[in-house]
LODONU-709975 format. One record per residue: residue number from 1; x, y, z of N, C-alpha, C in turn. Coordinates in pm, 1 decimal. Example, Ala and Ser with C-alpha at 12.3 -4.5 7.8 and 13.67 -1.06 7.14 Angstrom:
// residues 2
> fimi:nc1:nc2:nc3:cac1:cac2:cac3:cc1:cc2:cc3
> 1:1319.0:-569.0:780.0:1230.0:-450.0:780.0:1320.0:-330.0:780.0
> 2:1285.0:-225.0:708.0:1367.0:-106.0:714.0:1290.0:3.0:787.0
END
This chain:
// residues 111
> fimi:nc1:nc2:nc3:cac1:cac2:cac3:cc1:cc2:cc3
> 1:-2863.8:13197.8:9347.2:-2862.8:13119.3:9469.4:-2732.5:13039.1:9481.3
> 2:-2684.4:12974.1:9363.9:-2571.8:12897.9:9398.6:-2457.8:12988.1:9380.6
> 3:-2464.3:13121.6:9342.6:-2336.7:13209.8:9359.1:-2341.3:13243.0:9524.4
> 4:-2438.4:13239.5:9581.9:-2435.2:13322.8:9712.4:-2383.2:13178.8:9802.1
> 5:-2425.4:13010.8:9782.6:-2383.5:12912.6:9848.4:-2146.7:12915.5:9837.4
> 6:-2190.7:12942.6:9700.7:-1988.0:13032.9:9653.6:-1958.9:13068.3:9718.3
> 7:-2028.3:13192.4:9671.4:-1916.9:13257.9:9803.9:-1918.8:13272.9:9930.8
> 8:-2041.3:13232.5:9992.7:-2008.8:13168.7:10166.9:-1937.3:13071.3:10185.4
> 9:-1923.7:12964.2:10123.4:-1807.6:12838.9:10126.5:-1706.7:12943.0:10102.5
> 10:-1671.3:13040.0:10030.7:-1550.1:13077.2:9993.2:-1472.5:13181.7:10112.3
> 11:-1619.9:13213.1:10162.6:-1624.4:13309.0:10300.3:-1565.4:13266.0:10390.4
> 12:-1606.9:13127.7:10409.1:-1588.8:13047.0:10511.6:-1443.6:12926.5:10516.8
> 13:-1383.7:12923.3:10397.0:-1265.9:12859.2:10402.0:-1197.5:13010.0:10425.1
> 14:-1204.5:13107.6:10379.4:-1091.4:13209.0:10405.6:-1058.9:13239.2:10530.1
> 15:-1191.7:13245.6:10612.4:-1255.2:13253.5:10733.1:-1130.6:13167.3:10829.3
> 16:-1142.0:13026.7:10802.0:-1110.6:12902.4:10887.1:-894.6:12892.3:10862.8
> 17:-924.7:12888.7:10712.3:-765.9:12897.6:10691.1:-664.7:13003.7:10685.8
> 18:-701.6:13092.2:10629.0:-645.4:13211.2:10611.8:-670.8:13310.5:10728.0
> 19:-750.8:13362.8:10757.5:-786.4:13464.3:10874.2:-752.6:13427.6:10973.7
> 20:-801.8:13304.4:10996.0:-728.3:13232.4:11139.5:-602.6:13125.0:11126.4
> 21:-558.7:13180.2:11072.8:-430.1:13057.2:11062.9:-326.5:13107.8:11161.2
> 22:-302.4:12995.1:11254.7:-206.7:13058.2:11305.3:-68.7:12936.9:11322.0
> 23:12.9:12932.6:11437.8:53.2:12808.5:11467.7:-13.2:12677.6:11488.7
> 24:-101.1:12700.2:11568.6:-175.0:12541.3:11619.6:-313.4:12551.0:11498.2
> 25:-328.9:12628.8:11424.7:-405.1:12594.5:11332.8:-307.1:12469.6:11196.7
> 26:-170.6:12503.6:11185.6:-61.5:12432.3:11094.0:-34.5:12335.8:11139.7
> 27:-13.4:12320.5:11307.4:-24.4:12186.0:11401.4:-140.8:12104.2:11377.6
> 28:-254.9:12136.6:11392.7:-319.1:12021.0:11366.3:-357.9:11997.6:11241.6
> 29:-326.5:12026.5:11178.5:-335.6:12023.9:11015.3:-215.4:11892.5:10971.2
> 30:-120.8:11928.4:11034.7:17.9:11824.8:10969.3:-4.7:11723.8:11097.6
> 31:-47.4:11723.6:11248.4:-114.6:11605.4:11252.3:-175.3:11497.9:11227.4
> 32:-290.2:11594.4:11109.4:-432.1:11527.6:11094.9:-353.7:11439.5:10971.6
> 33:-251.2:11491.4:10888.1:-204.8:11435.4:10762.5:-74.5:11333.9:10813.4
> 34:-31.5:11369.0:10920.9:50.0:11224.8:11001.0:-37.9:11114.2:10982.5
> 35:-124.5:11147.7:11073.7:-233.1:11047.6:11106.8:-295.2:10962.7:11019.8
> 36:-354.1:11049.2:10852.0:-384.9:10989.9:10794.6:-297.7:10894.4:10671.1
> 37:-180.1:10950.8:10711.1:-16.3:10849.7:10640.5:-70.7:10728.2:10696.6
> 38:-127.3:10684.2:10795.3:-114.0:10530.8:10817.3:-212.7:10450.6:10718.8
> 39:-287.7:10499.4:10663.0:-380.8:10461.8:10584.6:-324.0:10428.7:10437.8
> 40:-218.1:10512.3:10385.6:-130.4:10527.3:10276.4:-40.6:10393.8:10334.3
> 41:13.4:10394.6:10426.2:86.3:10250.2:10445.1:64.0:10138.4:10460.9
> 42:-76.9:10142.4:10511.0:-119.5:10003.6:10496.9:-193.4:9976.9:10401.7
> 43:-234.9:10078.6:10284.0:-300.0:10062.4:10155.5:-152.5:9964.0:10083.9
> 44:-64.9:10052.5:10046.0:13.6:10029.3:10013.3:116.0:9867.8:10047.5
> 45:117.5:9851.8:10166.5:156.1:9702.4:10217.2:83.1:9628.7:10186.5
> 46:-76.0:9638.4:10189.0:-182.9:9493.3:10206.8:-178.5:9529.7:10013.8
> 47:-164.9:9615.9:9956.7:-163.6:9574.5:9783.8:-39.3:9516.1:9754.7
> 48:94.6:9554.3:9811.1:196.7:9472.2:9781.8:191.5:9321.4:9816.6
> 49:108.6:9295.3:9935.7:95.2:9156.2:9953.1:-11.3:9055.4:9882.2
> 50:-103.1:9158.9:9862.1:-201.2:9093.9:9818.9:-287.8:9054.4:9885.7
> 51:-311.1:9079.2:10047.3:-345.9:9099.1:10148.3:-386.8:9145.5:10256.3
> 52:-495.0:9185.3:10338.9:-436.6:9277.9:10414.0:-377.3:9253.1:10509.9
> 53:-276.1:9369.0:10523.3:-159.1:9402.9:10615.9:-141.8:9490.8:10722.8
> 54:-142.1:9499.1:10854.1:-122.6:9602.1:10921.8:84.1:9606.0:10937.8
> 55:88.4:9687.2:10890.3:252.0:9664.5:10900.2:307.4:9781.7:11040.4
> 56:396.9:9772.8:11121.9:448.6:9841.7:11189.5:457.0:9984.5:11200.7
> 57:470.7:10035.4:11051.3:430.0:10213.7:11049.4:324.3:10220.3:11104.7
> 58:209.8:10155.7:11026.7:100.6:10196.2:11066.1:66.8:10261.9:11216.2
> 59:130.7:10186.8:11314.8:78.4:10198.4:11414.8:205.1:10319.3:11517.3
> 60:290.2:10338.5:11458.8:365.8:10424.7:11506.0:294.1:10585.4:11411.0
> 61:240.7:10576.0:11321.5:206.2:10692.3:11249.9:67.6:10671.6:11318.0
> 62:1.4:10644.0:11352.3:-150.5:10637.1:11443.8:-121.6:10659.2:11589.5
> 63:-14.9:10627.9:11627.1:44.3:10684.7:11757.0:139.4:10819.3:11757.9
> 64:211.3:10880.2:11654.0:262.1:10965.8:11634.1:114.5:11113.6:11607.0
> 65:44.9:11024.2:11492.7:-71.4:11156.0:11475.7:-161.6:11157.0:11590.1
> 66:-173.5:11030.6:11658.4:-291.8:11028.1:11793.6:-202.0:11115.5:11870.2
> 67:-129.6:11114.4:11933.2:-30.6:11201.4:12026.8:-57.7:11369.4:11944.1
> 68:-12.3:11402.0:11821.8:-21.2:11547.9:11803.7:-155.8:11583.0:11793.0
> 69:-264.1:11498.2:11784.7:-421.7:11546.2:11772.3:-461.2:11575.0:11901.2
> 70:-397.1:11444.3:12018.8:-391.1:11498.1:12131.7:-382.7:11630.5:12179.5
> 71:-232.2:11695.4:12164.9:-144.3:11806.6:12199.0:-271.1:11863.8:12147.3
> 72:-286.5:11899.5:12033.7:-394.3:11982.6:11963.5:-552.5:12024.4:12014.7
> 73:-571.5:11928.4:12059.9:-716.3:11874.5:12115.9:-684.7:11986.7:12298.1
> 74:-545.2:11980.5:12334.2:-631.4:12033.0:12458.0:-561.0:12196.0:12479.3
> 75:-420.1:12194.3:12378.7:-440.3:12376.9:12331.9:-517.4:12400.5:12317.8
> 76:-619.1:12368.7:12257.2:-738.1:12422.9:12187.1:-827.7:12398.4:12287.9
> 77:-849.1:12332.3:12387.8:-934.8:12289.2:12508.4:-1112.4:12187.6:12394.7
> 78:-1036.1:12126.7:12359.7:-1146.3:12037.1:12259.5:-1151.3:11917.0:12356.0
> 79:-1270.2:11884.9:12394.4:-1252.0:11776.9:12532.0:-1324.8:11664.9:12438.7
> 80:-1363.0:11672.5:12361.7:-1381.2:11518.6:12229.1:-1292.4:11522.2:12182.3
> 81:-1162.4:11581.4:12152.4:-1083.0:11549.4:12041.1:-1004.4:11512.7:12151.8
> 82:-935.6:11541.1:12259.8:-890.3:11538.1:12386.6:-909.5:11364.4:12408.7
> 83:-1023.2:11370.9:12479.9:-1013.6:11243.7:12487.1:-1096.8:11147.1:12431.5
> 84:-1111.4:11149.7:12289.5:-1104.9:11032.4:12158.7:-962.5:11012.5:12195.5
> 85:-872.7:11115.0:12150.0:-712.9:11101.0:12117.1:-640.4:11002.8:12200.6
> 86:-709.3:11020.0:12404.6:-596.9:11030.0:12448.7:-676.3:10869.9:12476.7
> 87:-778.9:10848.4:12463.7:-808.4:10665.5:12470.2:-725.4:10585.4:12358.3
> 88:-719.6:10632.3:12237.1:-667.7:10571.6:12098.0:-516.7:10579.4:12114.6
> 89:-446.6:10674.2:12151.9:-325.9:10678.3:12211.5:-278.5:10542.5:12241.9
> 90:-349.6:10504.2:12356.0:-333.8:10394.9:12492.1:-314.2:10250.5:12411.1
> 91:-440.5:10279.4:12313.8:-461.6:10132.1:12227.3:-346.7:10111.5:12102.0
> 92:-279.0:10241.2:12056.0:-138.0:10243.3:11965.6:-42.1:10155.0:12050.9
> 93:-25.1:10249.7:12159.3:70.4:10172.5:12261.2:85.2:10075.7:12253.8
> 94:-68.6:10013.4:12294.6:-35.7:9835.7:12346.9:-5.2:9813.4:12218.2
> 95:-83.8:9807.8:12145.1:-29.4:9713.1:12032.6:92.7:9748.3:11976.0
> 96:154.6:9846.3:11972.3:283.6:9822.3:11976.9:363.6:9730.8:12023.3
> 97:316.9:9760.4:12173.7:418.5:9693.4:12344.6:397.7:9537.3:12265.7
> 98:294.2:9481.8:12210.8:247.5:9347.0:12166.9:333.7:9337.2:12042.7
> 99:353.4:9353.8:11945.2:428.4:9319.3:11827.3:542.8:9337.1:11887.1
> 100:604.1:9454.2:11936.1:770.5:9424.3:11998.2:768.9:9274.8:12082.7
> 101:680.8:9280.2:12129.6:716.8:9148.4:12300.3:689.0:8998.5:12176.6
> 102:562.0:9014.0:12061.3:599.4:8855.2:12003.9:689.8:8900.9:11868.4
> 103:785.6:8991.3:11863.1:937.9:8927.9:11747.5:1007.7:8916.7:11841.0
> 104:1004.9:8964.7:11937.9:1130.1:8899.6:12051.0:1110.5:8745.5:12109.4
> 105:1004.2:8692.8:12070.1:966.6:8546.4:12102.3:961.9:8527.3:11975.0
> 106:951.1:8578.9:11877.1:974.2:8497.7:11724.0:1141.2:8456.2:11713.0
> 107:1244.8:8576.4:11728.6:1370.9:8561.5:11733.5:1392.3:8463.8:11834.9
> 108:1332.9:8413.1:11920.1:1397.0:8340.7:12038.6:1381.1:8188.9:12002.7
> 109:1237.6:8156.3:11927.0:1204.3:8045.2:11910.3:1287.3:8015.6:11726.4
> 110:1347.8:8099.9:11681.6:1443.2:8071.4:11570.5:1586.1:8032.3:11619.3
> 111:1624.7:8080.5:11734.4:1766.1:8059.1:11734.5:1784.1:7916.9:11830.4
END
């Protein structure tokens, strides 16, 4: 029984990666591992601080992988991955548009 659960998992990754691999199968793959870099950077910042940290990658690598999961989501015509992506997108943005707009009022109120 657990040889036959084998080799259907084994069926079935060959199936998913190999048989069907194509371009936009490698696209959303190095997306999905963009995406999950932001997690590696802010692990990594909030242990260097001792804190947690959302540091600036983060949110350009959550907007860089939200954007290619996007692209991915509607080659593929995936209308949940579509638009999860393209709401989370919107929310990278702002908070971006927000950390640029207060260091430009941090620099202003230093000089």
């Amino acid at each position: 029984m657990m040889i036959q659960y084998g080799q259907a998992l084994g069926n079935y990754l060959y199936d998913v990666f190999v048989a069907k691999f194509d371009f936009w199968l490698a696209f959303g793959l190095i997306a999905q591992l963009f995406f999950t870099a932001r997690f590696l950077v802010q692990w990594i910042s909030s242990e260097r601080a001792g804190k947690s940290v959302v540091p600036m990658a983060f949110w350009f690598f959550s907007m860089g992988g939200g954007l290619m999961t996007l692209v991915y989501g509607i080659v593929k015509r995936e209308p949940v991955i579509s638009v999860g992506q393209a709401l989370a997108t919107i929310v990278y943005i702002r908070y971006i548009m927000l950390i640029v707009k207060n260091r430009g009022r941090a620099s202003e109120t230093v000089n």
